[in-house]
C-alpha positions as CSV (number, residue, x, y, z in Angstrom):
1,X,0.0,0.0,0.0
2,X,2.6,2.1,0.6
3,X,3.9,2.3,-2.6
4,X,0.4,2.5,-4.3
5,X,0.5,6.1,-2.2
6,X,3.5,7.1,-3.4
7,X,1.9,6.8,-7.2
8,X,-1.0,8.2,-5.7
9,X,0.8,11.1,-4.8
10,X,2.9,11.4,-7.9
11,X,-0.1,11.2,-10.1
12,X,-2.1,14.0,-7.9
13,X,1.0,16.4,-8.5
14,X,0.7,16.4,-11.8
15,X,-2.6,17.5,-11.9
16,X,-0.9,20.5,-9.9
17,X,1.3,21.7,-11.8
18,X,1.4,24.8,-14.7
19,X,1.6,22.9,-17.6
20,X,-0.4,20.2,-19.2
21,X,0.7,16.6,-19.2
22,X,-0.3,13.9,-21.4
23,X,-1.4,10.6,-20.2
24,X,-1.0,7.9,-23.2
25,X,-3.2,5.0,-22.8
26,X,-1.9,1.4,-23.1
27,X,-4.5,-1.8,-23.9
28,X,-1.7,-4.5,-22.2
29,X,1.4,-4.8,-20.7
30,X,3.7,-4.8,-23.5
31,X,2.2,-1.4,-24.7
32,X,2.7,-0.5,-21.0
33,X,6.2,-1.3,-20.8
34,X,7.2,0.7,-24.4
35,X,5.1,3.7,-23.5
36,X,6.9,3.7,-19.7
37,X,10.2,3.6,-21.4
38,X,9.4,6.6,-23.4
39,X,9.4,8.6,-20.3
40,X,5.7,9.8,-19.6
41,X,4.8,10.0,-16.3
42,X,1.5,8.3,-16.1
43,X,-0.3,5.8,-17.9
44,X,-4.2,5.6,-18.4
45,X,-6.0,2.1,-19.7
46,X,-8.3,2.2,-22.2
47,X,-11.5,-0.1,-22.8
48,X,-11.8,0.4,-26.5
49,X,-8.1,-1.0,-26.8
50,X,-8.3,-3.9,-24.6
51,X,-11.7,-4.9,-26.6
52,X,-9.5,-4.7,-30.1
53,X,-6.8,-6.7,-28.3
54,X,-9.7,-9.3,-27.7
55,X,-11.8,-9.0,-30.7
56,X,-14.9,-7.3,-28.8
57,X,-16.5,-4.3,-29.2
58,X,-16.0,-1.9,-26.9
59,X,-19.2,-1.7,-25.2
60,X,-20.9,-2.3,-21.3
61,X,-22.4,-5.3,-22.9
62,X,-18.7,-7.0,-24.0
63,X,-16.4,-5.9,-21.6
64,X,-17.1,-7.4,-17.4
65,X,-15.8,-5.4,-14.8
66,X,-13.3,-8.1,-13.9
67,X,-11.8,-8.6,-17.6
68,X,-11.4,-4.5,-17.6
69,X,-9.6,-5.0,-13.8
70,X,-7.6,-7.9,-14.5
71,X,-6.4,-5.9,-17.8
72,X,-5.5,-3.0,-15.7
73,X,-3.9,-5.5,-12.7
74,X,-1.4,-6.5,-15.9
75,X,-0.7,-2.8,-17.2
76,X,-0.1,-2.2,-13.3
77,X,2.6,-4.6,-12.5
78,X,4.1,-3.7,-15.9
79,X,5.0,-0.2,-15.2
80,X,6.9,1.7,-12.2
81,X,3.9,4.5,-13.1
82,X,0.8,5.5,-12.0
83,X,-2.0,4.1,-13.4
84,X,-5.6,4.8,-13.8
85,X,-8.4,3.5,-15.9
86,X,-11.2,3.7,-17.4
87,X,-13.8,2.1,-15.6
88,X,-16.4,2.8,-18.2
89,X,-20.1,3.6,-16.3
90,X,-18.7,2.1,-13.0
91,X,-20.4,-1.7,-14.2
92,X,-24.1,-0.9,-12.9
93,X,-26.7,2.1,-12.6
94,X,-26.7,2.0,-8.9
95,X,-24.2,4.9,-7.3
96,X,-23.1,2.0,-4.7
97,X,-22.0,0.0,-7.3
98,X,-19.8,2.6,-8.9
99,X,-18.5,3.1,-5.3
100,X,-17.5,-0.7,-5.4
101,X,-15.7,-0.7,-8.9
102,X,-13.7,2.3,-7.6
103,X,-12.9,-0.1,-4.5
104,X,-12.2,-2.9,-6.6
105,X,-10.0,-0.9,-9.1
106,X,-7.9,0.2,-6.0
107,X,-7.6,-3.4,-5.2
108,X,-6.0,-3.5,-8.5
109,X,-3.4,-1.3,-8.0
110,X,-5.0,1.7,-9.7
111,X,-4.6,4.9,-8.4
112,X,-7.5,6.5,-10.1
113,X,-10.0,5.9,-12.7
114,X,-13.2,7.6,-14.2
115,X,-17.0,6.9,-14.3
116,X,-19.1,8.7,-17.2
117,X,-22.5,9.2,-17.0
118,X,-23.4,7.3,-20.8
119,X,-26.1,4.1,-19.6
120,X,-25.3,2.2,-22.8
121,X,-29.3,2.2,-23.9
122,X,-29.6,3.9,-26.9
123,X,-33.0,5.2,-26.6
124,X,-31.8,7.0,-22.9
125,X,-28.3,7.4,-24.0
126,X,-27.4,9.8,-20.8
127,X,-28.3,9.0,-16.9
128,X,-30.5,11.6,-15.5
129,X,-29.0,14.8,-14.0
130,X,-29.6,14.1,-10.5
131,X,-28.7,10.0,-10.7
132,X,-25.6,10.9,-12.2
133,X,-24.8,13.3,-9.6
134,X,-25.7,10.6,-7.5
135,X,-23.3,8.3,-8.7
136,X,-20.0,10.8,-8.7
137,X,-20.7,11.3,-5.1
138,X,-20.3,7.2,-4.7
139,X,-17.7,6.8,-6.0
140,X,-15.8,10.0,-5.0
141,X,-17.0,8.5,-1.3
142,X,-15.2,5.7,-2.0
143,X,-12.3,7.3,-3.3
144,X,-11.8,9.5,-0.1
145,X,-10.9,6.4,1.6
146,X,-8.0,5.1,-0.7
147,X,-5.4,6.8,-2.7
148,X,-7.3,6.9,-5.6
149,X,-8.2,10.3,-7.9
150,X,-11.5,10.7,-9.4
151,X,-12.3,11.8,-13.1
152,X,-16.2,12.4,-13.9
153,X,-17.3,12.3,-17.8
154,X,-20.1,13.8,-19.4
155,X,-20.6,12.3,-22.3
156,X,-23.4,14.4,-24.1
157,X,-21.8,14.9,-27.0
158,X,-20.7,11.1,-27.5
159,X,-24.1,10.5,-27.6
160,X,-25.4,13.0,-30.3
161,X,-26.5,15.6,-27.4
162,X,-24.5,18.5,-28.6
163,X,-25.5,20.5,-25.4
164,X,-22.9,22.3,-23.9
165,X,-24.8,24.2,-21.6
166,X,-25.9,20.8,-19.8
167,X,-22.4,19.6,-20.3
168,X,-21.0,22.2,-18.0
169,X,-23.8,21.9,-15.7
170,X,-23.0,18.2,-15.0
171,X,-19.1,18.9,-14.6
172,X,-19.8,21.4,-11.8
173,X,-22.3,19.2,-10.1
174,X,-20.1,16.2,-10.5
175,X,-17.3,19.1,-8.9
176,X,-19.3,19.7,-6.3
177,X,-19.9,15.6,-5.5
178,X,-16.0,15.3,-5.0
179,X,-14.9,14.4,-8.7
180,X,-10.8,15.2,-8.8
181,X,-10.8,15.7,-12.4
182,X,-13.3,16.6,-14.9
183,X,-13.6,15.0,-18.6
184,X,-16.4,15.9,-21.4
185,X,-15.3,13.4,-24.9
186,X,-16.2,14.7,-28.1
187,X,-16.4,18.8,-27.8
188,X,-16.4,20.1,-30.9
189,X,-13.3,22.5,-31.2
190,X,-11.2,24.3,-29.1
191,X,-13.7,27.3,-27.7
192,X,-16.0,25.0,-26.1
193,X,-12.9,23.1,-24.8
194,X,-12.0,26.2,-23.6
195,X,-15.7,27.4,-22.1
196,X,-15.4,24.0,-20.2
197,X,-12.3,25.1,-18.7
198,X,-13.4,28.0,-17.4
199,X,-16.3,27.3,-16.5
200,X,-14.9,24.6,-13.7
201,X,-12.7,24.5,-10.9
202,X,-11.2,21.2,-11.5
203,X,-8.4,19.9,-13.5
204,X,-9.8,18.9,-16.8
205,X,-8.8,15.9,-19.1
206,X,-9.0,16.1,-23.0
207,X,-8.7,13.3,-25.5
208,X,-6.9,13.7,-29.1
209,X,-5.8,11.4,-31.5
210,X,-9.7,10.3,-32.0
211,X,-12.8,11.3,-34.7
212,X,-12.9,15.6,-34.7
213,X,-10.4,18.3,-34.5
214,X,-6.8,18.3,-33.6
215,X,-4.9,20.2,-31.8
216,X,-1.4,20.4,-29.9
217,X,-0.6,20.1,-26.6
218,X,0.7,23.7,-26.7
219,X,-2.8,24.7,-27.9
220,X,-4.9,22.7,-25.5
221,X,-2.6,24.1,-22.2
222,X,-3.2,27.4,-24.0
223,X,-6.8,26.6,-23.4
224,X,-6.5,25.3,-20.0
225,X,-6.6,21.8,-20.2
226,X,-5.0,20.0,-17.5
227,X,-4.3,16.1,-18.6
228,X,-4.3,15.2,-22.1
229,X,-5.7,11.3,-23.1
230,X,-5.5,9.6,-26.4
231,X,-7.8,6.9,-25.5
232,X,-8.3,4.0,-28.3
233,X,-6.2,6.1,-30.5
234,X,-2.7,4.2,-30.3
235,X,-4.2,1.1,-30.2
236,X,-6.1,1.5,-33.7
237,X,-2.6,2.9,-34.9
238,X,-1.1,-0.7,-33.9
239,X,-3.6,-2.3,-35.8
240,X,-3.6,-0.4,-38.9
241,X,-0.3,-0.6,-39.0
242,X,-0.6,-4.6,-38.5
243,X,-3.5,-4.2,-41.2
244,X,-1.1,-2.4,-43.7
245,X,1.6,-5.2,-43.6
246,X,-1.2,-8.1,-43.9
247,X,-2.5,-6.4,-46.6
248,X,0.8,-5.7,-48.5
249,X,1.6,-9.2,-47.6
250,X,-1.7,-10.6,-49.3
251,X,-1.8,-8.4,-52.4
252,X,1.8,-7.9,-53.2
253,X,3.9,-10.8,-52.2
254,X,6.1,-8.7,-50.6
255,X,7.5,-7.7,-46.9
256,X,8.6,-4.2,-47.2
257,X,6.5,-3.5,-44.1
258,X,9.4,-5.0,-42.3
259,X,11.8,-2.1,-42.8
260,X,9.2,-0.3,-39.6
261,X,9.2,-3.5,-37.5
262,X,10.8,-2.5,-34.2
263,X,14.1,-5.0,-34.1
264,X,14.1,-7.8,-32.0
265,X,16.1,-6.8,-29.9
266,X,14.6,-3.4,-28.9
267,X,11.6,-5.4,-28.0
268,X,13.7,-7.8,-25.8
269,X,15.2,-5.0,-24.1
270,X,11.2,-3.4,-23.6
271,X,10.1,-7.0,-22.2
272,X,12.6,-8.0,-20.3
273,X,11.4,-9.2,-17.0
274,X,14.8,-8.3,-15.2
275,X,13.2,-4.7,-16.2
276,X,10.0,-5.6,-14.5
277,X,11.7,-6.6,-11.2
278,X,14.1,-3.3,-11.2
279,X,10.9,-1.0,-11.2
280,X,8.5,-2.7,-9.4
């Protein structure tokens, strides 16, 4: 435990600090291990690349609560870093079962982790404003008790309800229930990402590398964004990349895809248990 405070405490400070940081997300623990030796500071999972890595869809339905935990246990004991996940709509509609999946993912040895407010039912896409309130308080209830940092999501505009107004609503309310960090997918450019930032008193998380506009990290800290995710992104990079040299493979006969392969040996050095034991 003590050591899982020490992360804790790392990965609060850099929510403190002036500038933004970004968080990259890893779907295992060999993506883990290469993104750690690149020096980031933090690693976040993400449920849309642990679904690819296991041929699901990324969806409430596909992914269990204790597939997404075991995935992040592995990333965990990968990495010397912090780690937090995404914990998708906290497994349930009841706010006491968000509060458990935020005691089960610090069990885990996650340090944080967010719950959105999405239900997964097309025809009610979003929870209602006061159950979802409801539910950040859970879990940020829970959280008090462990070393473990909160991040909220509105999802709105995930869910083809372009209402920023109610967006920012939610984010304060979710504030006010204890939420540590404050995270609203899909806004549509940089003014509304920076109206969100404003608007709260929280740290708030962006995600690039997805669907929508793109923007530096320069920009985005311009704008007052805190942490910066890239959620499925890499992982779809891996696999398009994997899809390019299949395909060359298949329709050309030839393996010139090989000349970006990572050598052999870099990826022993990445893998390397020894590694494992000298970080923890």
């Amino acid at each position: 435990m003590s050591q899982q405070i020490e992360k804790f405490e790392r990965l609060k400070a850099l929510h403190q600090r002036d500038e933004a940081f970004v968080i990259p997300n890893p779907w295992d623990a060999g993506s883990a291990r290469l993104l750690t030796s690149l020096g980031f500071e933090a690693l976040a999972t993400t449920s849309a690349g642990y679904a690819i890595s296991k041929g699901k869809r990324d969806s409430f339905a596909s992914l269990s609560r204790q597939e997404i935990l075991d995935n992040a246990a592995e990333i965990v004991a990968a990495t010397s870093l912090p780690v937090i996940a995404d914990l998708e709509d906290g497994f349930g509609p009841e706010p006491e079962t968000c509060a458990e999946t935020i005691r089960r993912a610090s069990a885990a040895g996650l340090v944080g982790g967010s719950i959105e407010d999405a239900t997964g039912d097309p025809e009610a896409p979003i929870h209602p404003f006061n159950l979802a309130v409801e539910r950040v308080q859970a879990a940020a209830e829970a959280a008090r008790e462990l070393p473990f940092l909160l991040t909220a999501r509105a999802e709105n505009f995930l869910w083809q309800r372009p209402d920023l107004d109610d967006t920012i609503r939610r984010l304060q309310a979710f504030s006010e229930a204890g939420a540590d960090v404050l995270y609203a997918p899909g806004l549509p450019g940089l003014n509304a990402i920076r109206t969100v930032c404003d608007a709260v008193d929280k740290p708030v998380n962006v995600v690039m590398g997805l669907t929508g506009p793109r923007y530096t990290v320069a920009d985005l800290a311009a704008a007052g964004v805190c942490r910066i995710s890239v959620g499925g992104s890499f992982a779809r990079a891996a696999v398009g990349a994997l899809l390019r040299a299949a395909t060359e493979v298949r329709t050309s006969g030839t393996f010139a895809y090989a000349d970006e392969a990572i050598p052999d040996a870099e990826i022993s050095r990445l893998m390397s248990q020894e590694k494992l034991d000298r970080t923890g």
